[in-house]
C-alpha positions as CSV (number, residue, x, y, z in Angstrom):
1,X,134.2,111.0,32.0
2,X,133.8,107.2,32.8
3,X,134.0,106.8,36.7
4,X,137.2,105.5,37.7
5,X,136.5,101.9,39.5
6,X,138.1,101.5,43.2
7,X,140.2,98.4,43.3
8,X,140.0,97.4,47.3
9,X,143.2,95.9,49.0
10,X,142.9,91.5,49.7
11,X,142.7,92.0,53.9
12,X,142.2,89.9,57.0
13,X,141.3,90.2,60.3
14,X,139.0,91.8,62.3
15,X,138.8,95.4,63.7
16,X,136.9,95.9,67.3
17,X,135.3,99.4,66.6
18,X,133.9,101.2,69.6
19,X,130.7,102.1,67.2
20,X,129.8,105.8,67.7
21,X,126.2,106.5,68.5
22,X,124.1,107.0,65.6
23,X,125.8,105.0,63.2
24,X,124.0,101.6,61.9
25,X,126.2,98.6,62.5
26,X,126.5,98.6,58.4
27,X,127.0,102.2,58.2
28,X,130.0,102.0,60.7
29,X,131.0,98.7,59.0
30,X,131.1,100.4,55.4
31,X,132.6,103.4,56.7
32,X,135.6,101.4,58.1
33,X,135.6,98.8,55.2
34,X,136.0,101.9,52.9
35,X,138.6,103.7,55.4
36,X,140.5,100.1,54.7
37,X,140.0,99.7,51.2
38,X,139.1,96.5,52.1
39,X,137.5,93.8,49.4
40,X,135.4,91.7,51.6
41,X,134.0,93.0,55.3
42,X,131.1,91.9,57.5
43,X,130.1,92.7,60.8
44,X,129.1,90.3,63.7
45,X,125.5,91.0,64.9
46,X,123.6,94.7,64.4
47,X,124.0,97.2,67.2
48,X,121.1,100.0,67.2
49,X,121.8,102.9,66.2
50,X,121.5,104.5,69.7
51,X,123.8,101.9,71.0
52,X,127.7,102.8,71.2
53,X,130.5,99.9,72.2
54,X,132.1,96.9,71.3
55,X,131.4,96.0,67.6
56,X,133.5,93.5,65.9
57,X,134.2,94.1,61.9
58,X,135.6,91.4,60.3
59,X,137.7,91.2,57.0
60,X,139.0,89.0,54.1
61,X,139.0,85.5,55.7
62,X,137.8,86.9,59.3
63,X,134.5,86.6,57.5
64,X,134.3,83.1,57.6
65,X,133.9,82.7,61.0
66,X,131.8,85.9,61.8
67,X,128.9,83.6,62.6
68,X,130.8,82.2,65.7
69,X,131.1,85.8,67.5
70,X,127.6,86.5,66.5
71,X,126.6,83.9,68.6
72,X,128.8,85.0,71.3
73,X,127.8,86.2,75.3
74,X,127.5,90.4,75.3
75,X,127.8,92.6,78.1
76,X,126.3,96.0,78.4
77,X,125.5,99.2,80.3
78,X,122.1,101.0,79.8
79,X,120.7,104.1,81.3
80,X,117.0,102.7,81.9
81,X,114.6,105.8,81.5
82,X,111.5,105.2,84.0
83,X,108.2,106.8,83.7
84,X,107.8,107.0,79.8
85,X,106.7,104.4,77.2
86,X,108.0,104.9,74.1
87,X,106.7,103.0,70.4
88,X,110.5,101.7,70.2
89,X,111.4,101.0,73.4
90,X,114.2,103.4,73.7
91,X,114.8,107.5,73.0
92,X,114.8,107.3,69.7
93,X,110.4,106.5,69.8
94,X,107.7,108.2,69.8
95,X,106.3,109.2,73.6
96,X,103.4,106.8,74.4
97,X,102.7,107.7,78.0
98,X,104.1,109.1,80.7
99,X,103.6,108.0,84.6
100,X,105.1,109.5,87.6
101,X,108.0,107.7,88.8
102,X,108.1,106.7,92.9
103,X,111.0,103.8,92.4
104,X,112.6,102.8,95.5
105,X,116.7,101.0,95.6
106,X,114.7,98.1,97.5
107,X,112.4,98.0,95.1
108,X,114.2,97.6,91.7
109,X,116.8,95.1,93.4
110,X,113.3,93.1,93.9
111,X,112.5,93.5,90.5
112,X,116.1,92.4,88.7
113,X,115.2,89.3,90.6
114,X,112.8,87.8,88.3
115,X,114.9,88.9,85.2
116,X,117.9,86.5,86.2
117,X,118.7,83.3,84.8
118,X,116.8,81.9,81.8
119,X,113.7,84.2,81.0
120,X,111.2,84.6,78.0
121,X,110.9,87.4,75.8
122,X,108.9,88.4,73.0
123,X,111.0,90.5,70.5
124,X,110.1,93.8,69.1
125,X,108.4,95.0,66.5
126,X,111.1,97.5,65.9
127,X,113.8,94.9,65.1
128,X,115.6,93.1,62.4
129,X,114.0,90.3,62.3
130,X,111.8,88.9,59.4
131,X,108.1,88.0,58.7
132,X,107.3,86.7,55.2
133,X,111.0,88.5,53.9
134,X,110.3,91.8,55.4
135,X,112.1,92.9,58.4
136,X,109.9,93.3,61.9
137,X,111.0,97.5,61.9
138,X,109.1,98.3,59.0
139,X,105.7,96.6,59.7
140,X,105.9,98.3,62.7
141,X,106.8,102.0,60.5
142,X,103.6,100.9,58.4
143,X,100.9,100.8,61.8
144,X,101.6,96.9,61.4
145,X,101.6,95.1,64.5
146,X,102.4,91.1,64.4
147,X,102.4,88.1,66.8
148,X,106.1,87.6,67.9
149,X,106.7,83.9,69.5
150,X,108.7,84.3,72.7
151,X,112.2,83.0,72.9
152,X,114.4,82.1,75.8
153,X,117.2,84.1,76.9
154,X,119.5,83.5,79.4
155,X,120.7,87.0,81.6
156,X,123.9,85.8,83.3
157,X,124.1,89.0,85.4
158,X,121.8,92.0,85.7
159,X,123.0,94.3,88.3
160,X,121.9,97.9,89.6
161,X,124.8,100.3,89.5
162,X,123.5,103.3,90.5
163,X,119.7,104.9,90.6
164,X,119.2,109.0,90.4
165,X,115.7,109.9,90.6
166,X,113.8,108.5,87.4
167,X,117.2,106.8,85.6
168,X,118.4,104.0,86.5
169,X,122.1,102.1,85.4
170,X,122.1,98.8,84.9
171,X,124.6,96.0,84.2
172,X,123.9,93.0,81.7
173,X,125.6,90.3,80.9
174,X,123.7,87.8,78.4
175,X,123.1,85.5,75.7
176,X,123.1,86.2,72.0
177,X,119.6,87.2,70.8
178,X,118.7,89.0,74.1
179,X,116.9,92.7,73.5
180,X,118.5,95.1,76.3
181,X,115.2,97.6,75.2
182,X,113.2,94.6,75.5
183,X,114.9,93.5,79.5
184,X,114.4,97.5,80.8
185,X,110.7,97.9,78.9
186,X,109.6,94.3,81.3
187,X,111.4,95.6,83.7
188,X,109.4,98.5,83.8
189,X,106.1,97.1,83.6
190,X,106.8,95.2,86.6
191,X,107.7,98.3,88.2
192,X,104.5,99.7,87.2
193,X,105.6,102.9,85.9
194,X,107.4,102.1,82.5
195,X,110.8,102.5,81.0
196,X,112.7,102.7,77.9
197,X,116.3,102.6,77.3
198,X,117.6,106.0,77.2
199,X,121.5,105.0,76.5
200,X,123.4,101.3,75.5
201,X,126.9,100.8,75.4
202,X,128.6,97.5,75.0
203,X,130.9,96.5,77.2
204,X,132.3,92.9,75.9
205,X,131.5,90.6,72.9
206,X,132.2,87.4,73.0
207,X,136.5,87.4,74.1
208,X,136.8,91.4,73.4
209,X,136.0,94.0,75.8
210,X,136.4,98.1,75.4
211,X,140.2,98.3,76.1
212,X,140.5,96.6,72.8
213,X,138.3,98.9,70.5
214,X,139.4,101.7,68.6
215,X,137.4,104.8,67.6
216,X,136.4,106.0,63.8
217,X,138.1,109.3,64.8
218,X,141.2,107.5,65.6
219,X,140.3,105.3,62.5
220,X,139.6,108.4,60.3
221,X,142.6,110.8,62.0
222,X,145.1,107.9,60.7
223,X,143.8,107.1,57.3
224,X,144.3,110.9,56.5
225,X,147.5,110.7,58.1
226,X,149.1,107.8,56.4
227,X,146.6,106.2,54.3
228,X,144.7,102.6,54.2
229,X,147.7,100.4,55.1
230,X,148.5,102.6,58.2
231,X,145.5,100.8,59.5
232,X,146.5,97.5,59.5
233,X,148.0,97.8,63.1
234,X,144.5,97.7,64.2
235,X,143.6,94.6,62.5
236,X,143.7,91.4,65.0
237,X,144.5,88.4,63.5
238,X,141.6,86.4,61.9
239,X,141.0,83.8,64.9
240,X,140.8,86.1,67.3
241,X,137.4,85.7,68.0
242,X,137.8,81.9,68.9
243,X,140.5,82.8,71.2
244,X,138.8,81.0,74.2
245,X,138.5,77.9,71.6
246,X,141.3,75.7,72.2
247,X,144.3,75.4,69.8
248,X,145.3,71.8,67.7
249,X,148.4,71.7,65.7
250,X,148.9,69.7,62.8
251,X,152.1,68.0,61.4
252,X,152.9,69.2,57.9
253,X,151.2,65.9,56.7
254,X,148.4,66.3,58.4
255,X,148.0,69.5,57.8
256,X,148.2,69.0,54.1
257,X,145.4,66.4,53.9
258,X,143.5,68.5,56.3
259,X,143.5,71.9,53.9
260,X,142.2,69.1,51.0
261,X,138.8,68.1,53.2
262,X,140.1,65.4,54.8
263,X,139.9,64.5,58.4
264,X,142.9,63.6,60.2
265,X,143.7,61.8,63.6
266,X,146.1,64.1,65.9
267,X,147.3,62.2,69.0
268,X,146.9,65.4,71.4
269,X,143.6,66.4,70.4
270,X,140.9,66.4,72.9
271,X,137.6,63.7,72.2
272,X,135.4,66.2,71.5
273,X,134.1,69.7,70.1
274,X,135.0,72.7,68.5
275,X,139.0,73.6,67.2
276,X,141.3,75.9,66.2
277,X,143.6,74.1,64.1
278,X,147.2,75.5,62.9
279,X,149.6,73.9,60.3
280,X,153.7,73.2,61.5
281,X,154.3,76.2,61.4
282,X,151.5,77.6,64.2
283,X,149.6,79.1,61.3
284,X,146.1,79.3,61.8
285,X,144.4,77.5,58.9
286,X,141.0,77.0,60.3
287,X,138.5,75.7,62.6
288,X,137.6,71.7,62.9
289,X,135.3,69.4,64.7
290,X,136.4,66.2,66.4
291,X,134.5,63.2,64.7
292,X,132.5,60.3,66.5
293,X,136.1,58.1,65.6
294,X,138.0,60.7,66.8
295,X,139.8,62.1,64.0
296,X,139.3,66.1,63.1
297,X,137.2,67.1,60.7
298,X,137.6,70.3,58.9
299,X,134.7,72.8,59.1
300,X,136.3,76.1,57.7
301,X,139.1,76.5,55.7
302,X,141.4,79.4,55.4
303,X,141.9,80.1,51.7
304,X,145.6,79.2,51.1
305,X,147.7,81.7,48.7
């Protein structure tokens, strides 16, 4: 018998998923996006498989503006494994070498020091990034080792939260682009002894923090409940993620030329940067830029029904 093709539900917003550990960042995102029967989905920056936390899926029109949380601040925890050098730089690698461990509180405060503000790193060879089309990771599975340029970071906050013998906790709040495994393996070669990154949660992405997430069990618990649509109540509303962004709204005639590519002037807007701009009614209907003569220009449009 012919197989029977899905037909996914039109939906919009995004869904802040505390990603379970183990789970790709497109594995959770397809598990969800399926959970939904949803027609479009993305997600907002990969986590690694070890990592649990904050991971923001975005549907339908969320999409659109995906690129904008990407390139959001994160905050995370990590449990920073001293004395052993892994291939990958956390506990998912293969065991390099092992050194004894003789870490003092004193003397890990002194080393966070140098790792605050803007710093350098070179990324991994165990990461998403591309060489020639093919992604870092699997260079590295094939022996293949290849110059990485360094790239500046900026570590807003890196603070010691506790230290038990050979494991440390840290705090990090940083830049888009920064490699926690990367921060903790540096951090360990200044030590002397090594580290890797034994366990990564994160703890805020861009405006959304872990109070806001919801589980795949809860996500999973409900959809065999009560179906697709019973998850809805978890969707927040497409702009959330520009919810520090600050809000324009248009007059109907405005707003109409606006939605047709064309900038407008708006007497309260501010001179410059980045907008959220609503119609008359305090619909969001996408995000603008104010112009060098002041008027709006649109730079993503929500698709009107």
């Amino acid at each position: 018998m012919a197989q029977v093709k899905r037909i996914r539900r039109k939906v919009d917003g995004v869904i802040l998923l505390d990603k379970p550990r183990g789970f790709t960042s497109n594995a959770a995102l397809q598990k969800v996006r399926w959970l939904l029967n949803a027609e479009k989905a993305g997600h907002t920056g990969s986590l690694d498989p070890l990592a649990t936390g904050v991971l923001p899926l975005c549907f339908g029109e969320a999409t659109k503006f995906s690129q904008y949380l990407l390139d959001a601040d994160k905050a995370y925890e990590t449990v920073m494994q001293l004395g052993v050098i892994t291939t990958t730089a956390d506990a998912e690698g293969e065991v390099l070498e092992r050194r004894p461990v003789s870490v003092s509180r004193e003397q890990l405060e002194a080393a966070l020091v140098g790792f605050r503000g803007e710093i350098q790193q070179v990324p991994p060879m165990y990461s998403a990034l591309k060489r020639d089309g093919q992604p870092l990771y699997k260079l590295a599975r094939a022996g293949e080792v290849v110059e990485r340029e360094p790239r500046s970071v900026t570590i807003a906050r890196l603070e010691l939260l506790g230290l038990d013998g050979d494991k440390a906790r840290l705090g990090v709040s940083c830049s888009k682009g920064t490699y926690i495994r990367t921060l903790v393996e540096d951090i360990g070669q200044v030590l002397g002894c090594g580290a890797h990154v034994a366990e990564l949660r994160r703890t805020q992405a861009g405006p959304f923090g872990l109070e806001r997430t919801v589980s795949l069990e809860e996500l999973e618990r409900l959809h065999g409940e009560s179906g697709a649509e019973a998850l809805d109540g978890f969707l927040n509303p497409v702009d959330s993620g520009l919810e520090d962004w600050p809000v324009l709204q248009l007059s109907e005639h405005s707003a109409f030329y606006w939605l047709h590519g064309q900038p407008v002037r708006a007497p309260q807007a501010p001179a410059f940067g980045m907008l959220r701009v609503q119609d008359q009614n305090g619909r969001f209907i996408g995000i603008g830029e104010v112009g060098d003569d002041g008027r709006i220009e649109p730079r993503r449009l929500i698709r009107s029904e």
